[in-house]
N, C-alpha and C positions, 0 to 999 in steps of 0.2 A: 392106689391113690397117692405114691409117692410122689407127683407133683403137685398135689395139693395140699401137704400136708404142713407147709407152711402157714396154712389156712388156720390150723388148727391153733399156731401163736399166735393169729389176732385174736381170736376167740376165749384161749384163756387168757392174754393180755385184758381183755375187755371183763372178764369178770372177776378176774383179781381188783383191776380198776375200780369197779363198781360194785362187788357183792354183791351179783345176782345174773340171773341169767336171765330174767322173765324181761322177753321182750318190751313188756310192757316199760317199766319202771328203766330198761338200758334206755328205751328214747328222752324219758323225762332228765336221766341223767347228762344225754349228750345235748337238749333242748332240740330236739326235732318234734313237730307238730305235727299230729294223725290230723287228717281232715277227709270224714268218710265225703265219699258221692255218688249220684245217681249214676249207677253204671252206665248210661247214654250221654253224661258229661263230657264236653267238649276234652277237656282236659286230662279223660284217659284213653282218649285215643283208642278204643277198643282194647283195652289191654288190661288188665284187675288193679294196678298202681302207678303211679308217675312218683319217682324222687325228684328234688329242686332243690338247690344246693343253695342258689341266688334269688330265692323267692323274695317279695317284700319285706314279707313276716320273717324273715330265718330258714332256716331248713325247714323241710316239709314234707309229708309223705300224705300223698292223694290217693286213697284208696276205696276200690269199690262197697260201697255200703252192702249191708246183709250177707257178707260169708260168712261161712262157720267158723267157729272159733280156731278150731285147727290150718282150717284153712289161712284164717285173715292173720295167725300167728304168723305160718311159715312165710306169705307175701312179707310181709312188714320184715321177717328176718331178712329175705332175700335182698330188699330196700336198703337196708342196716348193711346187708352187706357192701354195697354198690358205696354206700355214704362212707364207709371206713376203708376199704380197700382201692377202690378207681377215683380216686379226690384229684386228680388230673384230668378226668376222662371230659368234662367239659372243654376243657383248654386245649384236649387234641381234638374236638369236634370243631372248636373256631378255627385252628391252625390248619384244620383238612389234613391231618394224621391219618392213617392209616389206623383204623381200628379195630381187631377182630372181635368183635360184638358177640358170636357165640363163643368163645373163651371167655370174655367178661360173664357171661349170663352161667357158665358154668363153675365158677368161682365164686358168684354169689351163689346155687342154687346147692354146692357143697357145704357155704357158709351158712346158708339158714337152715339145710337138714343137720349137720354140727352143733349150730345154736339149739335150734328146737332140740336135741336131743332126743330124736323118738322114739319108743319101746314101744313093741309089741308081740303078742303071742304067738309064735313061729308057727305052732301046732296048728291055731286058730286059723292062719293062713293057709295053713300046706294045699298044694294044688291049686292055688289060688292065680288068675292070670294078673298082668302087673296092672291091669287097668282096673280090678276088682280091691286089689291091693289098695290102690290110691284112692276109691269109692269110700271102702270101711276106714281109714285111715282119715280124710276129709284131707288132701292132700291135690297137690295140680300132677295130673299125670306125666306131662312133657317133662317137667324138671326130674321127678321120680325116675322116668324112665333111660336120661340122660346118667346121673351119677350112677346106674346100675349099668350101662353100659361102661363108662369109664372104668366101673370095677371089673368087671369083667376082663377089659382087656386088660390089665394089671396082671 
């Protein structure tokens, strides 16, 4: 994971900053606005969050109503991620940049398993396949399964 581990100084930047980690209480400190929605909401486009940088209201985090807590953590972190780290990624989307969209989504999805911090009992696991992992865990599988491959080829 040594090129992500620059990851790691926003992350303790951001809780030195703010004294604390809990997802929750970093959005109220940066004023970002949760606003859950009907998962069928135009506005998420099939996908569990939208971030909006340039919203009416301020920044803004669109996310699908009724996940598990674990779950609606880790999105919301990965959101936080995209909001502290790509604060240009708007500007190369008007300018027709060149994006690589999966390294962005991979840099948040380091940054919100980072932030969330997750522990758990390796024993309780063992033999466990990575999609059962993400099930007990209330976690999205693609991102899970994405930074274990990164580790891997490390």
């Amino acid at each position: 994971m040594g090129l992500l581990n620059w990851i790691d100084n926003y992350i303790l930047g951001l809780i030195d900053l703010y004294g604390t980690d809990d997802i929750y209480e970093l959005y109220d400190c940066l004023n970002i606005k949760i606003k859950r929605l009907n998962r069928d909401n135009i506005l998420l486009n099939n996908s569990e969050a939208f971030y909006n940088r340039y919203s009416a209201e301020g920044e803004i985090v669109f996310i699908e109503e009724n996940l598990s807590f674990n779950y609606e953590k880790f999105i919301l972190a990965h959101e936080l991620g995209h909001a502290i780290m790509h604060t240009s990624l708007i500007m190369a989307a008007f300018n027709k940049t060149l994006i690589n969209k999966g390294k962005l989504e991979l840099q948040a999805n380091y940054f919100a398993f980072k932030l969330t911090n997750l522990t758990f009992d390796a024993i309780e696991l063992y033999e466990m396949t990575l999609e059962q992992i993400a099930c007990c865990l209330e976690l999205p599988y693609e991102p899970l399964k994405q930074v274990v491959d990164i580790q891997e080829r490390m």
